[in-house]
C-alpha positions as CSV (number, residue, x, y, z in Angstrom):
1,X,89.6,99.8,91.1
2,X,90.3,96.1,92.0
3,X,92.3,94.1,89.9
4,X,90.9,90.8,90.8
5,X,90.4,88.3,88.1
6,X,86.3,88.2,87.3
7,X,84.9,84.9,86.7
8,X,81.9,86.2,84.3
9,X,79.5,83.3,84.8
10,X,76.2,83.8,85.9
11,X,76.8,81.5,88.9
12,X,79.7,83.3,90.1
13,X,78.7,86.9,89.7
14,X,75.6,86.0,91.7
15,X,78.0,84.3,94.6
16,X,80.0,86.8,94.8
17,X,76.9,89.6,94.7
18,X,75.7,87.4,98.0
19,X,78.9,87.7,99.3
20,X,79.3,91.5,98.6
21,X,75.6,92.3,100.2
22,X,76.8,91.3,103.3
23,X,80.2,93.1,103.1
24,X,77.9,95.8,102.1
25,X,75.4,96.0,105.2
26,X,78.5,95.1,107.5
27,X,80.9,98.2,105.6
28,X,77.8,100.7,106.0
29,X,76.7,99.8,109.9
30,X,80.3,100.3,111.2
31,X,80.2,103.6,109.5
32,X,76.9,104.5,111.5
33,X,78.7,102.5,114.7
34,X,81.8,105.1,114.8
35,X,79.3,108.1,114.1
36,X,77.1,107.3,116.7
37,X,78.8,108.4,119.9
38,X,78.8,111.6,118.2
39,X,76.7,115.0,118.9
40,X,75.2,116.9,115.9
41,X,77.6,119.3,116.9
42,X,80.8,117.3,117.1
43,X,79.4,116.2,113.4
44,X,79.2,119.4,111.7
45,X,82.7,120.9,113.1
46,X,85.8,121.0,110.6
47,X,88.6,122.0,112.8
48,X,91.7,122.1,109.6
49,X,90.8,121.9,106.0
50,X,92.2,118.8,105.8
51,X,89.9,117.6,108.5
52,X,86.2,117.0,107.0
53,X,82.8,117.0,109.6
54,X,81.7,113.4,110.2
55,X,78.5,114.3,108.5
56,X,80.0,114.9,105.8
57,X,82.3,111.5,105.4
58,X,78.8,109.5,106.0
59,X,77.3,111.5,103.2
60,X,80.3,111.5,101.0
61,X,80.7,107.9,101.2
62,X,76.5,107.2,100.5
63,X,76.7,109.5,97.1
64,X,80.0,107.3,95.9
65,X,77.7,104.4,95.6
66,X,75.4,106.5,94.5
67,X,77.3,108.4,91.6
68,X,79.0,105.2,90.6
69,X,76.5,102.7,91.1
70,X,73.0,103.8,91.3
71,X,72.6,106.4,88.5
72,X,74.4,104.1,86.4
73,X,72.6,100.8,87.2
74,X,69.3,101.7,88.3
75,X,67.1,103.2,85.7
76,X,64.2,103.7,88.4
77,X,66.5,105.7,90.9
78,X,65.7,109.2,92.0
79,X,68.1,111.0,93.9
80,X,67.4,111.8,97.3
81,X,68.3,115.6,97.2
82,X,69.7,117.0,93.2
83,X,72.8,119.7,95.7
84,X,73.7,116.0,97.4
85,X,75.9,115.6,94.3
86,X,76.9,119.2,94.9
87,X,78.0,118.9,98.6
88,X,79.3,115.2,99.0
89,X,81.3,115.0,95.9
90,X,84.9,114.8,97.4
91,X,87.2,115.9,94.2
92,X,86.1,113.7,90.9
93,X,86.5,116.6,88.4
94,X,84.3,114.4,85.8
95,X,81.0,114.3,88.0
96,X,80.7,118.0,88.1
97,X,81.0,121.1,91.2
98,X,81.7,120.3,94.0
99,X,81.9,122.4,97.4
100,X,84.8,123.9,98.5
101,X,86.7,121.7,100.8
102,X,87.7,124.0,103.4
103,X,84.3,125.4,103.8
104,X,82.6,122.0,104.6
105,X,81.8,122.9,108.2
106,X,80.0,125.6,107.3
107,X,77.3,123.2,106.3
108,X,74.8,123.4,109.2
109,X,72.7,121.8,106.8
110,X,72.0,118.8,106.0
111,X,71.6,117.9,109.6
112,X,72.5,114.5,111.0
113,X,69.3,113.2,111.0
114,X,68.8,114.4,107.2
115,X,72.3,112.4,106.6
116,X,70.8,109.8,108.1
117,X,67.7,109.1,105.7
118,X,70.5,109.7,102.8
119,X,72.0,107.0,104.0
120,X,69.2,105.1,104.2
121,X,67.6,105.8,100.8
122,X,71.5,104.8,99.4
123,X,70.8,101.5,100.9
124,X,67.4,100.4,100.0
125,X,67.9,101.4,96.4
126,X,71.4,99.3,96.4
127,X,69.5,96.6,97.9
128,X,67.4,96.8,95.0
129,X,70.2,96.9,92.8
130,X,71.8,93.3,94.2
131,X,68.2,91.5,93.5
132,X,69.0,92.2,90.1
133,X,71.7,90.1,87.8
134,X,75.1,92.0,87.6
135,X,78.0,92.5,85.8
136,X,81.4,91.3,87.1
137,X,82.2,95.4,86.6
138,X,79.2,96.6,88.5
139,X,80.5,94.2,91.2
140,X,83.9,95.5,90.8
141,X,82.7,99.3,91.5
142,X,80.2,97.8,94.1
143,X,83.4,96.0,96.0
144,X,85.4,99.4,95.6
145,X,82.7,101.5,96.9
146,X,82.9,99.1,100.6
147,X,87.2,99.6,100.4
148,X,86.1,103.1,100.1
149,X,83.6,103.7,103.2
150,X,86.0,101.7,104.7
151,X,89.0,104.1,104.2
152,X,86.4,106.6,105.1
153,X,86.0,105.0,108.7
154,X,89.7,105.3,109.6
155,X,89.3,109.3,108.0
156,X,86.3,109.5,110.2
157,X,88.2,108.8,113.3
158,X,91.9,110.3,112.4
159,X,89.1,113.8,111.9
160,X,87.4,113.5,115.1
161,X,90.6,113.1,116.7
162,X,91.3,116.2,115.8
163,X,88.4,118.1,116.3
164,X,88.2,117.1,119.9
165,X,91.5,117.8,120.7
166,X,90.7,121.5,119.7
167,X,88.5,121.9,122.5
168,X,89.5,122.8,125.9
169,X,87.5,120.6,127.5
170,X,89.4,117.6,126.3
171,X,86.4,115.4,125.6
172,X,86.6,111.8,124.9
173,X,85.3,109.9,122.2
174,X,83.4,107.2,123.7
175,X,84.8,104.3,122.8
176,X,83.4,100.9,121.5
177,X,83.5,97.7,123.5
178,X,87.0,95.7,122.2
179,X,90.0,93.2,123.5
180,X,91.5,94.4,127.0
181,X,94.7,96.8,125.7
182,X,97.8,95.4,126.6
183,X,100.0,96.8,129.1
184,X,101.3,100.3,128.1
185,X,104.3,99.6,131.2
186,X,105.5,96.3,129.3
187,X,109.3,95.8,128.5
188,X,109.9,97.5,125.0
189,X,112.5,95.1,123.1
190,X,115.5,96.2,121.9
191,X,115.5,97.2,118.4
192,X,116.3,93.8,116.2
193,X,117.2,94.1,112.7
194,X,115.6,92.1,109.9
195,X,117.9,92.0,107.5
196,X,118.4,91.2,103.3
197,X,120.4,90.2,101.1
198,X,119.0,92.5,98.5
199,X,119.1,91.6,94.6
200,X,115.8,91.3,92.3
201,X,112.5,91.0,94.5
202,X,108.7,91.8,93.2
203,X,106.6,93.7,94.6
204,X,103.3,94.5,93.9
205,X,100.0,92.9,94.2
206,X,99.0,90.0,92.3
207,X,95.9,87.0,93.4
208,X,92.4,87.0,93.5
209,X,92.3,89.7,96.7
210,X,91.1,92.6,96.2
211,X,93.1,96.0,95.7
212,X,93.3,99.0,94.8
213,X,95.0,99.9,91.4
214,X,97.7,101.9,92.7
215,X,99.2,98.1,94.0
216,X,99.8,97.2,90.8
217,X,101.1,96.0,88.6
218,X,103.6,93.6,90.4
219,X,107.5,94.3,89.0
220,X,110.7,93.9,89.7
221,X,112.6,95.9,91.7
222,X,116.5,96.0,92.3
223,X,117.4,96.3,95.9
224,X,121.1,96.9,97.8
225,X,121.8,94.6,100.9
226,X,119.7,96.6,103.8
227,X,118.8,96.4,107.3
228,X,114.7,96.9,108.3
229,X,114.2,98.0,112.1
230,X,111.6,94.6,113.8
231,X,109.7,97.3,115.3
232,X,108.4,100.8,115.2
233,X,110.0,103.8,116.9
234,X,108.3,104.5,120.7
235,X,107.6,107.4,122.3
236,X,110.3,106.9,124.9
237,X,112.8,107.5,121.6
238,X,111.2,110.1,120.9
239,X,111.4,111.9,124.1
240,X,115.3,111.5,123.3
241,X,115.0,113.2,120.2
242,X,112.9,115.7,121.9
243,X,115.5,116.2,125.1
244,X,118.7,116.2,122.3
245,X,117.2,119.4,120.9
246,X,115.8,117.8,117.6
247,X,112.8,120.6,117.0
248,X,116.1,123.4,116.9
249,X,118.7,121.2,115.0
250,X,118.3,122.7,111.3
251,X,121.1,120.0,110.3
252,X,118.7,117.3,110.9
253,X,115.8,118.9,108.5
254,X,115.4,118.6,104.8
255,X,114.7,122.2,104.0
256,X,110.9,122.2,103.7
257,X,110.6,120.6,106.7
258,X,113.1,122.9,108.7
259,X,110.8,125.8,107.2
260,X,107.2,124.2,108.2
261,X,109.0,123.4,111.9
262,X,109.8,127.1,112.1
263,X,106.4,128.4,110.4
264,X,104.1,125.9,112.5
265,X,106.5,126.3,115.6
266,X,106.6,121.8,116.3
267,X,108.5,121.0,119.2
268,X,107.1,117.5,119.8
269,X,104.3,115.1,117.8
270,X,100.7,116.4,117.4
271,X,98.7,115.7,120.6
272,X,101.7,116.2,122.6
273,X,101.9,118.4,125.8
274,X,105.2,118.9,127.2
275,X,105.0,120.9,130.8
276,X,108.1,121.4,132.5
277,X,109.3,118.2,131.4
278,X,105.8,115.8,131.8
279,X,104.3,114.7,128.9
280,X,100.6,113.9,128.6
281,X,99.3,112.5,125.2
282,X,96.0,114.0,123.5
283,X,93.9,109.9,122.6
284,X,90.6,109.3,121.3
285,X,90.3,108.0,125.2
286,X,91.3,111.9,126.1
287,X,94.2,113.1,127.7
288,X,97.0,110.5,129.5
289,X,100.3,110.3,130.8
290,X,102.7,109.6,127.5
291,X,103.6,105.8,127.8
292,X,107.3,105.1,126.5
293,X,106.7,101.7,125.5
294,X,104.4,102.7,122.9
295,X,104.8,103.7,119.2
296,X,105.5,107.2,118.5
297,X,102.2,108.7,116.5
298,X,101.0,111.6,115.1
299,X,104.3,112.5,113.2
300,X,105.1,113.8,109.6
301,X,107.3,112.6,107.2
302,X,109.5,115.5,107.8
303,X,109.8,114.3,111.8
304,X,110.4,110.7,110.7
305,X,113.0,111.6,108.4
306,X,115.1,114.1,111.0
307,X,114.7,111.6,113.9
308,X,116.1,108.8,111.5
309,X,119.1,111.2,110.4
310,X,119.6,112.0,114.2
311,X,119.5,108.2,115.1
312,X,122.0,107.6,112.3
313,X,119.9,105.4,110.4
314,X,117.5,106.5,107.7
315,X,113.4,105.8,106.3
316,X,112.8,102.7,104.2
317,X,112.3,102.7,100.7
318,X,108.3,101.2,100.1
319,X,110.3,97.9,98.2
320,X,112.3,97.0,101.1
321,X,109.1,97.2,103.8
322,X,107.2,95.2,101.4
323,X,109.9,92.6,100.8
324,X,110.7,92.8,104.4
325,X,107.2,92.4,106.0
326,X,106.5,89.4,103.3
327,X,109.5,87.2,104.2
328,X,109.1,87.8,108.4
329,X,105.4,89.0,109.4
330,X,102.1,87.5,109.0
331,X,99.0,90.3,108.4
332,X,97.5,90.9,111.5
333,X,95.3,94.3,112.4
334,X,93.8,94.3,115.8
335,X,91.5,97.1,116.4
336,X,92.2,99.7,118.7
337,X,91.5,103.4,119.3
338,X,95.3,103.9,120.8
339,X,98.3,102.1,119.3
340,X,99.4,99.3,121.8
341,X,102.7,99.0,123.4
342,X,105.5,97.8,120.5
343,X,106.0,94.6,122.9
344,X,105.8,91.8,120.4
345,X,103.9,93.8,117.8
346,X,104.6,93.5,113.6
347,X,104.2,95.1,111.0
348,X,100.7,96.0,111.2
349,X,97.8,97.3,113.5
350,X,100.1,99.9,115.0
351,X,100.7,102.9,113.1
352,X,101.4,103.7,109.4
353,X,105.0,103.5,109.0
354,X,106.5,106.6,107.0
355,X,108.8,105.3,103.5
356,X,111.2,107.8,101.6
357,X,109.3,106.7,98.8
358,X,107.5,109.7,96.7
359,X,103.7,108.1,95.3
360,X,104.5,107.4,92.1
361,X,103.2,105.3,89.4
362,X,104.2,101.8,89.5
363,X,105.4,101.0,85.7
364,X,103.2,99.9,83.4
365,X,100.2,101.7,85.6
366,X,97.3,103.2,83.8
367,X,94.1,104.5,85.1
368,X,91.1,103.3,84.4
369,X,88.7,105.1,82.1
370,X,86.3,107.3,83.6
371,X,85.7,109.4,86.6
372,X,86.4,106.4,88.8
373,X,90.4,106.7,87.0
374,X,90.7,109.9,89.5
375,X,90.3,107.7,92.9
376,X,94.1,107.1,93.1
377,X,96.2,108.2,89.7
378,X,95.6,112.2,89.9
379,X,97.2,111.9,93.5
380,X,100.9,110.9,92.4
381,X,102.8,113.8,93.2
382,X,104.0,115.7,96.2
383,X,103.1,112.7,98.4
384,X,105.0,110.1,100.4
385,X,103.9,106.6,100.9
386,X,103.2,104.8,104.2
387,X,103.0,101.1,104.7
388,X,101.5,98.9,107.3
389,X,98.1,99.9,108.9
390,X,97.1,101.7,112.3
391,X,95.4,100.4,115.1
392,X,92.1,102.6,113.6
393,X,92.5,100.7,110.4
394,X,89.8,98.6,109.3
395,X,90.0,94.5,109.0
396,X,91.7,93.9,105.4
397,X,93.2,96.7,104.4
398,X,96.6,95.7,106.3
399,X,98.0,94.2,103.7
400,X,101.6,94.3,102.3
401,X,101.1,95.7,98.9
402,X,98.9,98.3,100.0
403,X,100.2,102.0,99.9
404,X,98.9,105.0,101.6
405,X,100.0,108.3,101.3
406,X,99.7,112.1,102.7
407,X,101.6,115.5,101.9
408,X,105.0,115.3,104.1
409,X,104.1,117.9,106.5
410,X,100.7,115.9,107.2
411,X,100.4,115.2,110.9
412,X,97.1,114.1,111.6
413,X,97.3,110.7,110.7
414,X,98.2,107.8,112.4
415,X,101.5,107.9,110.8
416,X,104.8,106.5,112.7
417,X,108.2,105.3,112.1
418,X,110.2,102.2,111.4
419,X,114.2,102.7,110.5
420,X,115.9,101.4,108.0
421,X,120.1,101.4,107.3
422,X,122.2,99.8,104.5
423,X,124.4,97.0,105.1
């Protein structure tokens, strides 16, 4: 839940209800923008368990508003189908059954265009709902639900990444009209070193922006003198790594991940195929030739911790990317379907940038009452945190304070790397 301030007056809830309708229309037409390229087919497929059917993501994301929002609020509102609740609940224990996650692509039905009225009944009734006067916390849960169908878009995209890439036919996902991509050949800089004095810094997000509770609240935390890389790892490291035998080098591993190398057999990133020493690269564009200059991708937390060990440096704590990326970076998140060459990028609208951080509470941090408590807290173990934002992510939620997370053998995302080393 956000942890903005709410100004309760009647003139300011229904400024900031204006406001959130057009965030609103603007959240839920991207969603159906990214879907569109899409087949029924490529819809309904579910190539992992951790990979959900695009379908399902655009009807998962239409019964949050409508669990949290619409059943609530509207006393006139009738459910489109009573199994909706059934099929799109994602994991809120407190709203009742849900369908088993690994078995959501055996859902031929609904079909898209049944998805598609879902969606649209979600809409008018929430248009309905935003004629009337609300609450500062039914706008707070409306805000939420458009941070979550955005999260959802990046999901939607990481997933149909990877359910194309499981076809031999290597088929592209047609992409939108954006910016030209810079140059993939351009000079990669040599790694610079932003470095701190350490001592007491906060972190943590405080203001009037919105963010999720996990980002707070803001503390102090007491940092050593440390040294943050100015730019992400690239593929042309990586190929070192790859050439200096770090897929067979059990000294490099933390156990676990020496085990899940072994048991999944990784010899390079996800999407990567080495032949005989070429490398093409597996992109929502489809296959190309692996550009060096660009940020490695696709990687686990378990790669990104051996290839810092094997580069004699090691993964940031969260505290010393967020302290480092406030006092050197300004947010910035271009779009993209491919991370761009690491020439002159930041600290966002690349890749996510593994931390040795485990997701853990910040202290002082307490759920909030209700099933909507279970969209971040129930998560906080046996997950690492990322920072930054991908090129996939949507505007505003590169942000310093925010923190993603995924399982450490997680590979699917569009998780990098960014060194650290004490001082």
């Amino acid at each position: 839940m956000t942890r903005a301030d709410s100004d309760p007056t009647p003139q300011t809830c229904a400024a900031r209800a204006a406001h959130l309708r057009v965030a609103y229309d603007g959240a839920r037409a991207a969603t159906e923008t990214l879907a569109a390229p899409l087949s029924a087919e490529d819809q309904t497929v579910q190539s992992m368990p951790d990979v959900s059917p695009t379908k399902w993501h655009r009807g998962h994301t239409s019964w949050f508003f409508e669990a949290f929002l619409l059943l609530p609020e509207l006393p006139d509102y009738e459910q489109r189908h009573p199994m909706y609740a059934y099929l799109f609940n994602s994991y809120y224990e407190a709203l009742g059954a849900r369908h088993p996650r690994p078995e959501r692509g055996m859902l031929s039905r609904p079909g898209i265009d049944e998805v598609a009225a879902y969606r649209r009944h979600v809409d008018e009734a929430t248009t309905r709902l935003l004629d009337r006067p609300l609450a500062p916390e039914t706008l707070d849960l409306l805000e939420l639900g458009i941070h979550h169908e955005q999260q959802h878009q990046e999901l939607l995209l990481m997933d149909i990444k990877h359910v194309l890439s499981r076809s031999p036919l290597r088929p592209s996902y047609d992409p939108l009209p954006r910016a030209t991509r810079a140059g993939s050949e351009a000079e990669v800089p040599k790694v610079g070193w932003i470095e701190h004095s350490g001592g007491a810094v906060r972190i943590g997000h405080e203001g009037s922006r919105f963010s999720f509770d996990n980002e707070s609240p803001r503390h102090v935390v007491q940092l050593v003198p440390f040294a943050l890389a100015d730019r992400p790892v690239t593929c042309g490291e990586w190929m070192e790594f790859v050439d200096d035998g770090g897929y067979t080098r059990p000294e490099l591993w933390l156990s676990e991940g020496w085990a899940t190398v072994q048991a999944q057999r990784w010899r390079a990133p996800l999407y990567w195929d080495v032949d005989d020493g070429v490398v093409s690269v597996f992109t929502l564009r489809g296959p190309r030739a692996l550009a060096p200059g660009e940020p490695v991708v696709h990687v686990s937390y378990f790669e990104a911790d051996a290839f810092a060990r094997w580069a004699g440096a090691r993964l940031p704590t969260e505290a010393e990317w967020e302290t480092a990326a406030t006092e050197s970076d300004p947010e910035d998140a271009p779009f993209d379907l491919h991370p761009r060459t690491v020439a002159g990028t930041g600290f966002y609208g690349t890749v996510w940038q593994w931390t040795q951080s485990s997701y853990s509470p910040y202290p002082g941090f307490r759920p909030d009452p209700g099933a909507v408590g279970e969209y971040n807290g129930k998560f906080m173990v046996n997950q690492q945190v990322l920072r930054g934002s991908a090129c996939i992510t949507p505007a505003g939620h590169a942000r310093r304070t925010y923190r993603n997370f995924f399982p450490a053998a997680a590979r699917w995302a569009f998780a990098g790397l960014r060194l650290a080393k004490d001082l």
